[in-house]
C-alpha positions in Angstrom: 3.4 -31.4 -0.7 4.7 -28.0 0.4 2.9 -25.4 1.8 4.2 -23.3 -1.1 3.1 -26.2 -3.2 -0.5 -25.7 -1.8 -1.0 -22.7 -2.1 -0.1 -22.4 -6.0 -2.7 -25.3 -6.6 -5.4 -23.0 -4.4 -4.4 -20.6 -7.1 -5.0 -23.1 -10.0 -7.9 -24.6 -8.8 -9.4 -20.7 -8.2 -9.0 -20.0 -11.9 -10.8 -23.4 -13.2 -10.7 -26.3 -14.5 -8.3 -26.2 -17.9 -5.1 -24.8 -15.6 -2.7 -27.6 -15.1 -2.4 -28.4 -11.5 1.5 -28.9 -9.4 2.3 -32.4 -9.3 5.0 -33.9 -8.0 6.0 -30.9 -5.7 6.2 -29.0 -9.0 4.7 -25.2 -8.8 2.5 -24.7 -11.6 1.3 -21.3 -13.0 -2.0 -20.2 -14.5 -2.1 -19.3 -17.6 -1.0 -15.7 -18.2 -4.9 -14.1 -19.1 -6.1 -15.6 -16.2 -2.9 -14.2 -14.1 -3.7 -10.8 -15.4 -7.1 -11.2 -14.8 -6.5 -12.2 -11.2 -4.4 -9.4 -10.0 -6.5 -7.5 -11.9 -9.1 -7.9 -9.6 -6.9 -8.1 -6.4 -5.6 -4.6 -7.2 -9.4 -3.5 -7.7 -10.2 -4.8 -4.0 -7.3 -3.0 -2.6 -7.3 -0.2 -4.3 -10.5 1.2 -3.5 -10.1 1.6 0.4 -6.7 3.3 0.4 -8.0 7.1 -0.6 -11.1 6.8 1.6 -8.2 6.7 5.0 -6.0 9.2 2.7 -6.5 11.7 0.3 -10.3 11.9 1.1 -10.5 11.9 4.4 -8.1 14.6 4.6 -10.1 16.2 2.2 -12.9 15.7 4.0 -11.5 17.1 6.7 -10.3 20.3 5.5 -13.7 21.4 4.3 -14.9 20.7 7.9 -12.3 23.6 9.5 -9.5 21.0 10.7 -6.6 22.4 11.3 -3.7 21.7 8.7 -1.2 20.6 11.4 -3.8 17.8 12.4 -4.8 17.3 8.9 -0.6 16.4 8.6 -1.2 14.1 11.8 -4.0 11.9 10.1 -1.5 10.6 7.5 0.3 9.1 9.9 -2.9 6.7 10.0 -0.9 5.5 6.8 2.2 4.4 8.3 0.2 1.5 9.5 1.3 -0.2 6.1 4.9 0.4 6.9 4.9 -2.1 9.7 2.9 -4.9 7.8 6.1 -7.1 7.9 5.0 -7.3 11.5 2.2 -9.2 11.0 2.8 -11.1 7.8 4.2 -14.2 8.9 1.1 -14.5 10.5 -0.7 -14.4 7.4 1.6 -17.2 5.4 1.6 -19.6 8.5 -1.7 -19.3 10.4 -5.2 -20.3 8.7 -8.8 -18.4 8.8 -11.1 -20.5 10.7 -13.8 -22.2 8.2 -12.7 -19.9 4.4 -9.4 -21.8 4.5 -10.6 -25.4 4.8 -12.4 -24.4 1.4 -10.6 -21.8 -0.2 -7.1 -21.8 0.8 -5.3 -19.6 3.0 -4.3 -16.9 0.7 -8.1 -16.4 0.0 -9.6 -17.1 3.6 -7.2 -14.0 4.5 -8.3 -11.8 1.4 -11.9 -12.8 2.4 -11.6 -11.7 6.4 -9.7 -8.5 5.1 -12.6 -7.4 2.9 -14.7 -8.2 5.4 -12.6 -5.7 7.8 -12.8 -2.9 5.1 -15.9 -2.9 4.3 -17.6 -3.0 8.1 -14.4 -0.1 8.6 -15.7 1.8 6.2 -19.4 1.4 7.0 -18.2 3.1 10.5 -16.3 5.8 8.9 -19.5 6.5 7.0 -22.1 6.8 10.2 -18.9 9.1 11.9 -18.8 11.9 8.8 -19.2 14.4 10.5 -15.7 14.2 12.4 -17.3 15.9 15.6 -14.8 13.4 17.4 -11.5 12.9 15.6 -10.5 10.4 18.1 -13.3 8.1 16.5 -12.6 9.0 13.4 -8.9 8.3 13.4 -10.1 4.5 15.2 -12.5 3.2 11.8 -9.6 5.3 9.6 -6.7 2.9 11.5 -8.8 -0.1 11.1 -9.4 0.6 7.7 -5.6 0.9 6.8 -5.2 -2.3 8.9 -7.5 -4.7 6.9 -6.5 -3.1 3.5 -2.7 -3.8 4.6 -3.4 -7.2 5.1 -5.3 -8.1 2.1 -2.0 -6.5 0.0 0.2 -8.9 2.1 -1.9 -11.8 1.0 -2.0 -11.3 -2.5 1.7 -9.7 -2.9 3.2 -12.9 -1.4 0.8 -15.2 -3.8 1.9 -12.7 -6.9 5.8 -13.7 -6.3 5.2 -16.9 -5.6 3.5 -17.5 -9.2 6.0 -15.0 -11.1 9.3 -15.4 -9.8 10.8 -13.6 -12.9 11.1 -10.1 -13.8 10.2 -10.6 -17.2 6.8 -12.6 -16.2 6.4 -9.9 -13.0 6.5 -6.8 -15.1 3.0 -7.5 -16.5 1.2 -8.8 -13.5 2.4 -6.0 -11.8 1.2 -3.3 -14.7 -2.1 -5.3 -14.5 -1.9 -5.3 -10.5 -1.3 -1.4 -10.4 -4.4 -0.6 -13.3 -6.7 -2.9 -10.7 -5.1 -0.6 -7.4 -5.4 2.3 -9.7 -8.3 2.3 -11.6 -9.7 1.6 -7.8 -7.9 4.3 -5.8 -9.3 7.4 -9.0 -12.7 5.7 -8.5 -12.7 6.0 -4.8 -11.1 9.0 -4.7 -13.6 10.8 -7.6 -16.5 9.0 -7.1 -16.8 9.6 -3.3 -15.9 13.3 -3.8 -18.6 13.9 -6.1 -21.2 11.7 -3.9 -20.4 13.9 -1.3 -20.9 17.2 -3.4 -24.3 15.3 -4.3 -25.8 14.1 -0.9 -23.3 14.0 1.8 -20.1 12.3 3.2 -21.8 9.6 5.1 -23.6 8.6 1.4 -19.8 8.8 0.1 -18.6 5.9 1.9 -21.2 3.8 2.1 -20.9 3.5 -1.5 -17.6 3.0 -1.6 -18.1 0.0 1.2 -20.6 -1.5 -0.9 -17.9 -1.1 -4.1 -15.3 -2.5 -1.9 -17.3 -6.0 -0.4 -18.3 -6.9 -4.4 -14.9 -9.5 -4.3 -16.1 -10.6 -1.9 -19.3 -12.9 -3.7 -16.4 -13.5 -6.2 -14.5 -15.0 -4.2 -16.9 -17.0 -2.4 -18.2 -18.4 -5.7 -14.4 -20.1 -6.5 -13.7 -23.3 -6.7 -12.4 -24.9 -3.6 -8.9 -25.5 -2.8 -9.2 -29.1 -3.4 -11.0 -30.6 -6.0 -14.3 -32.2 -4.7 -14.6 -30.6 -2.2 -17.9 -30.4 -0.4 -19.5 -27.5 2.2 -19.3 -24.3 0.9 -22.0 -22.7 2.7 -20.8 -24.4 5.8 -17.1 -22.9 5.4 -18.8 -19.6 4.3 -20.9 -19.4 7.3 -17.9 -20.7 9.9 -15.6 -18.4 8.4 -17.6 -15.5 8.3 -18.7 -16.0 12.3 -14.9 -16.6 12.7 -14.2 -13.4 10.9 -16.5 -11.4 13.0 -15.1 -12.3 16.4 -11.7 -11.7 15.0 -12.4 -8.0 13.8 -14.4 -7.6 17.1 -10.9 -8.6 18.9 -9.0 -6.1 16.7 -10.9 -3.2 17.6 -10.6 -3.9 21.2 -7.0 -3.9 20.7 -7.1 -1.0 18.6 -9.0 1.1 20.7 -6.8 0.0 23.8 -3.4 0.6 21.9 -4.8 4.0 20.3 -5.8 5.1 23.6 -2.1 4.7 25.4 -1.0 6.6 22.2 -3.3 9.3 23.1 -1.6 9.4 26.6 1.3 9.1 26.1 1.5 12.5 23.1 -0.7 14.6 25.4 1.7 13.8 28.1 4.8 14.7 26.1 2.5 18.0 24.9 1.9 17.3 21.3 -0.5 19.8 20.1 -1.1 21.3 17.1 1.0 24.0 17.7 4.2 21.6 17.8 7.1 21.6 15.8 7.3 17.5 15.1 9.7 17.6 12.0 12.9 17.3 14.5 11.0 14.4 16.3 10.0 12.5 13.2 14.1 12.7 11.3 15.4 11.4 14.7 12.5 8.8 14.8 13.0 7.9 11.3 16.6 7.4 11.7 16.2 4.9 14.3 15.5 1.7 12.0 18.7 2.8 10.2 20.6 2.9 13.3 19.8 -0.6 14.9 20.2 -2.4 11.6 24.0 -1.1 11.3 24.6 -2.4 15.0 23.2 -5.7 14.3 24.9 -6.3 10.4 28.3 -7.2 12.1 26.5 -10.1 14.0 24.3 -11.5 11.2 27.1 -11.3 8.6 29.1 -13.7 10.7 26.1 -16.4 10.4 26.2 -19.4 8.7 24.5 -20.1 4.9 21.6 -21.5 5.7 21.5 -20.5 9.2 18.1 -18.5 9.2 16.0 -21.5 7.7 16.9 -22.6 11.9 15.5 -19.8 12.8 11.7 -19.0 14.6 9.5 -18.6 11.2 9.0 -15.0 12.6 12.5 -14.0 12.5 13.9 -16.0 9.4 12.8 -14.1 6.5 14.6 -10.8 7.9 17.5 -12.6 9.1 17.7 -14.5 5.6 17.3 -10.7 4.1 19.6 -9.1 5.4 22.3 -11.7 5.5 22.3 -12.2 1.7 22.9 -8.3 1.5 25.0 -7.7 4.2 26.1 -4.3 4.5 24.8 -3.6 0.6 21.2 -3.6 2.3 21.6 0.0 4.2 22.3 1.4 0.8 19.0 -0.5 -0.7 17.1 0.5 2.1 17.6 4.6 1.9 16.9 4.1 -1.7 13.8 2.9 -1.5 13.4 5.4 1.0 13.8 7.9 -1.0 12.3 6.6 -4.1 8.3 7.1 -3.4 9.0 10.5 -1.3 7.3 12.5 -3.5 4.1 10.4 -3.9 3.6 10.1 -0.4 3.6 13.8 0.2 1.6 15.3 -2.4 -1.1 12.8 -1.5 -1.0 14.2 1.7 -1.3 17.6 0.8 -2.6 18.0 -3.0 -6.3 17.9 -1.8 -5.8 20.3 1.0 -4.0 22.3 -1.7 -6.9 22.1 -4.1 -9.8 22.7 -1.4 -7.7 26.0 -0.7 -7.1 27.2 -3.6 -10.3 27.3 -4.4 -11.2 24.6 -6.4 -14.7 22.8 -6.0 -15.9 19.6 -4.9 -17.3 18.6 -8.6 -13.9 19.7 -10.1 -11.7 17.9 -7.8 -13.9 15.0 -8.2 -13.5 15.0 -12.0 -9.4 15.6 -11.7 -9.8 12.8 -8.8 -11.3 10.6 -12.2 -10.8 10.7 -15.4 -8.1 12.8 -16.1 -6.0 10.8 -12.6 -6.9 7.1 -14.1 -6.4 8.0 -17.7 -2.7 9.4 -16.8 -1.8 7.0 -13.8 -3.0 4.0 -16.0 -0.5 5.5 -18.6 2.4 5.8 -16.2 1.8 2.1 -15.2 1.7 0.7 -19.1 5.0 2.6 -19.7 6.5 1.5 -16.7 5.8 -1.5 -17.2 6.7 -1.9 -20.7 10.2 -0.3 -20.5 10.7 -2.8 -17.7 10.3 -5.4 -19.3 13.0 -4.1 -22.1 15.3 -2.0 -19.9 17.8 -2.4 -17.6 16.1 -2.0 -14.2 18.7 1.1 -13.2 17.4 2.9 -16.4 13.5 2.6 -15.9 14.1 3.5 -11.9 15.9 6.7 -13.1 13.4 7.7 -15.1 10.5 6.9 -12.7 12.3 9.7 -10.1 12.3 12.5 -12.4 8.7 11.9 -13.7 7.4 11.6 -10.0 9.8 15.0 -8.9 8.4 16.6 -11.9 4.5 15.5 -10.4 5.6 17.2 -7.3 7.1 20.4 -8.8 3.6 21.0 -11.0 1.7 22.1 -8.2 3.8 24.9 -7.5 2.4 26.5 -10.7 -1.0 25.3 -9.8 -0.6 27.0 -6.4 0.7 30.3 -8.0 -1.8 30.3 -11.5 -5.7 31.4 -11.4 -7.8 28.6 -10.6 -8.5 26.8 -13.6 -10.1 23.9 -15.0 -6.9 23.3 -17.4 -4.5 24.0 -14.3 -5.8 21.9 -12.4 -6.2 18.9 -14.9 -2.7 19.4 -16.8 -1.3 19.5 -13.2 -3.2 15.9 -11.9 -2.0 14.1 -15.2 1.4 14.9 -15.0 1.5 13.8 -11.4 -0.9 10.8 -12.0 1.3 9.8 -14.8 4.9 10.1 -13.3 3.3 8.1 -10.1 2.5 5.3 -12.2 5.3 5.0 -14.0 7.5 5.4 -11.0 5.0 2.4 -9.2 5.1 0.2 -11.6 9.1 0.4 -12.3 9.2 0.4 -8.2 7.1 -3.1 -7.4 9.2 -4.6 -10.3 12.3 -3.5 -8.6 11.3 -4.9 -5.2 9.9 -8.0 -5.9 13.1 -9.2 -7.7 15.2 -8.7 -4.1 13.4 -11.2 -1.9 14.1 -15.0 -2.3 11.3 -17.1 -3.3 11.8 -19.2 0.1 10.0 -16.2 1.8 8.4 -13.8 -0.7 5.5 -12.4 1.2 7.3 -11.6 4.3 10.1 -10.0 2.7 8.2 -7.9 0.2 6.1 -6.6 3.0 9.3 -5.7 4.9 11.2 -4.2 1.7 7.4 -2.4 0.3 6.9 -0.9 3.9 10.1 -0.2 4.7 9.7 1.7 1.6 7.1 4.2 2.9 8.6 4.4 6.6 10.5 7.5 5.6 7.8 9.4 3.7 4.7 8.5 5.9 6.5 9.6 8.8 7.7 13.2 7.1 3.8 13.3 6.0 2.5 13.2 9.5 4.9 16.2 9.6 3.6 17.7 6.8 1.3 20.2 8.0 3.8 21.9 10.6 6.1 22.0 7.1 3.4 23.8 5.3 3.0 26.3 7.3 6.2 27.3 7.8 7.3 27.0 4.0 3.6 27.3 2.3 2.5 25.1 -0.6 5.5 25.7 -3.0 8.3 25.4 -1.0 6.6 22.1 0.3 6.2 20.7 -2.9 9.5 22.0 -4.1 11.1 20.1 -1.0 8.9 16.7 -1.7 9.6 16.5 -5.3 13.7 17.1 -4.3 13.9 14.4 -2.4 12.5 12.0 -4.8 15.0 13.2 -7.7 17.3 12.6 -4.9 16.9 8.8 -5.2 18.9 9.0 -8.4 22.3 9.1 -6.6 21.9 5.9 -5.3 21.3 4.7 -8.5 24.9 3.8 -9.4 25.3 1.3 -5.9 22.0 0.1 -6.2 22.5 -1.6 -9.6 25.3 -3.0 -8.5 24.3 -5.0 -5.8 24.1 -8.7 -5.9 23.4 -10.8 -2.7 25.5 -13.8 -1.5 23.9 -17.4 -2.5 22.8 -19.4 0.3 
């Protein structure tokens, strides 16, 4: 049986006993409730972590005095993501000690990733007050690490099972309300603890939100049927686990500090200009892939499947495209620009505009899920009944327009009504503009290597943006808080002029 094979009937087995299993090297899928339900809850356990490394810990960081320009340098913390096609061979090829001779190896990785976040977390917590920014930015990275990995797992297992776009549409609208839903309550809910007690309360009970999938999970059926040990794999695994997060921080901590080095010795201060550095730097990926088209255009079908498992997915990528993939790639460059900036920003923006903890923490809530959970049902839905190039252009004029917003809010009194018409119509044009997005990607990779090419195409995606919001700080204050938000929701509307080329682009057949 194939790996692939293996891994669908982990997936079965996991949803119980009246899903049909693969036989005969077949791949079976679980029923469609219990699909939804799934990813449902995978979103959930990703979703929660992201804001408490983004949008609230900048927050959190504005209201203890930190400079804007190193507020800008924190969401750099989120480029992490970017680079997650770096490790994610790993994660389809190698087995967790102890979860995976039980559970599989999709969930052994989900289970040492939620592990990672919640201990990451925990740290964060007992480091609030951000008297040492260095530490800070370590549990923030590890954070953004283990919540990166558990999205690799699951986005590779969600392609596998839905190779369609007419069967991905609704995993991924009920994928994005889990991830959603998670990221408001994060976002609200740790705000307005920390407008209650404190910060450090904040993310300990967003740690303790995060680890409840992780029970859940533990509680599944095994990967094959009858088999026996589950406290025996939980306890192997979980040791396992531990020495392999202990490992991670070592290398963390070793990698952060030549980092450290080498910006103080090139004088990077707060004071620095960076937004020349960062185009050039985000240029560069652009650059080398042109030089080496020519020589993978010239290969062979079939000639990546001879390739190192590491390099074979890329190779396999880019070949299919050929030159067709630069003009994909600055799309979806372009295409989440505007939601990667005003996360970086909007709560800074709030905070000094004068807007309180308690009413950030509401916008942050139920008016952000109720409009972002919109976005993603309609995004969804006209996916599934519209061309692809249609939906896409929409999803860049509702996400410039959730950009341009705030450039009332920043010029109208405080308000509660500003700030909660101006949240929803961001919220809203962000989910629609996701869901369309995930859609779009997941129907370019090949279903030989889905999770290592989505991770390459989904943090490719957010190279661009993440490295312009590390930059976004020094842009703020030479511009202010309209022009940047003018500029951020430009360049998504600018993803439209792609449109015509990227609809047309087929890759070859192997």
């Amino acid at each position: 049986m194939t790996t692939s094979a293996i891994e669908a009937n982990a997936a079965v087995a996991a949803l119980g006993p009246d899903t049909p299993a693969v036989t005969h090297g077949t791949r079976a899928k679980p029923s469609a409730r219990r699909l939804l339900g799934l990813y449902l809850l995978l979103g959930f356990s990703a979703g929660l972590p992201f804001y408490m490394f983004n949008a609230v810990l900048t927050l959190r960081l504005a209201r203890h005095g930190v400079d804007i320009v190193i507020i800008g340098f924190f969401a750099w913390i989120a480029l992490l993501p970017t680079f997650k096609f770096a490790w994610a061979p790993l994660i389809e090829r190698y087995d967790i000690p102890g979860f995976a001779r039980f559970w599989g190896r999709r969930r052994g990785w989900i289970m040492l990733s939620q592990l990672g976040i919640f201990l990451s977390m925990v740290a964060m917590a007992f480091t609030s007050s951000d008297k040492s920014l260095p530490l800070t930015a370590l549990f923030a990275i590890l954070l953004a690490f283990w919540t990166t990995t558990l999205e690799v797992a699951a986005d590779g297992w969600r392609i596998e099972l839905a190779p369609t776009q007419t069967e991905q549409a609704p995993i991924v609208a009920a994928n994005l309300w889990g991830y959603r839903s998670a990221m408001v309550a994060a976002g609200s809910g740790a705000i307005l603890v920390a407008a209650w007690a404190d910060w450090t309360w904040a993310y300990l009970v967003i740690a303790l939100a995060a680890f409840l999938p992780f029970p859940v999970l533990a509680a599944m059926r095994p990967e094959q049927e009858g088999a026996r040990g589950r406290t025996r794999a939980l306890l192997a695994g979980t040791l396992a686990s531990l020495f392999i997060l202990f490992t991670a921080t070592l290398v963390t901590v070793a990698l952060g500090w030549m980092l450290l080095s080498a910006a103080q010795g090139a004088g990077l201060s707060a004071k620095t200009n960076v937004t020349p550095v960062v185009l050039a730097i985000a240029l560069l990926p652009f650059v080398a892939l042109a030089f080496a088209l020519p020589r993978i255009n010239r290969l062979p079908a079939g000639a990546a499947a001879t390739m190192p498992g590491f390099v074979a997915p890329y190779v396999e990528l880019f070949w299919r495209y050929g030159y067709t993939v630069l003009a994909v790639l600055a799309f979806v460059s372009l295409y989440r620009m505007g939601d990667v900036l005003a996360l970086t920003l909007s709560h800074p923006l709030w905070n000094e505009a004068g807007y309180s903890l308690r009413q950030i923490g509401v916008a942050d809530g139920v008016v952000a899920l109720s409009a972002s959970m919109a976005g993603v049902a309609l995004g969804g839905f006209l996916s599934t009944r519209l061309p692809l190039g249609w939906t896409l252009g929409i999803g860049a004029v509702t996400a410039a327009a959730g950009n341009w917003i705030y450039v009332w809010l920043w010029h109208a009194a405080p308000s509660a009504f500003v700030l909660y018409t101006s949240v929803a119509v961001d919220q809203f044009g962000n989910g629609f503009a996701g869901a369309v997005f995930v859609v779009y990607l997941s129907m370019l990779v090949s279903p030989t290597y889905p999770g290592a090419q989505y991770a390459l195409l989904s943090g490719f995606a957010f190279l661009l943006p993440r490295l312009l919001a590390g930059a976004s700080g020094s842009m703020q204050t030479q511009i202010g808080y309209d022009g940047f938000f003018l500029l951020s929701g430009a360049l998504s509307f600018a993803a439209i002029f792609l449109l015509p080329v990227i609809v047309c682009v087929k890759g070859r057949v192997a």
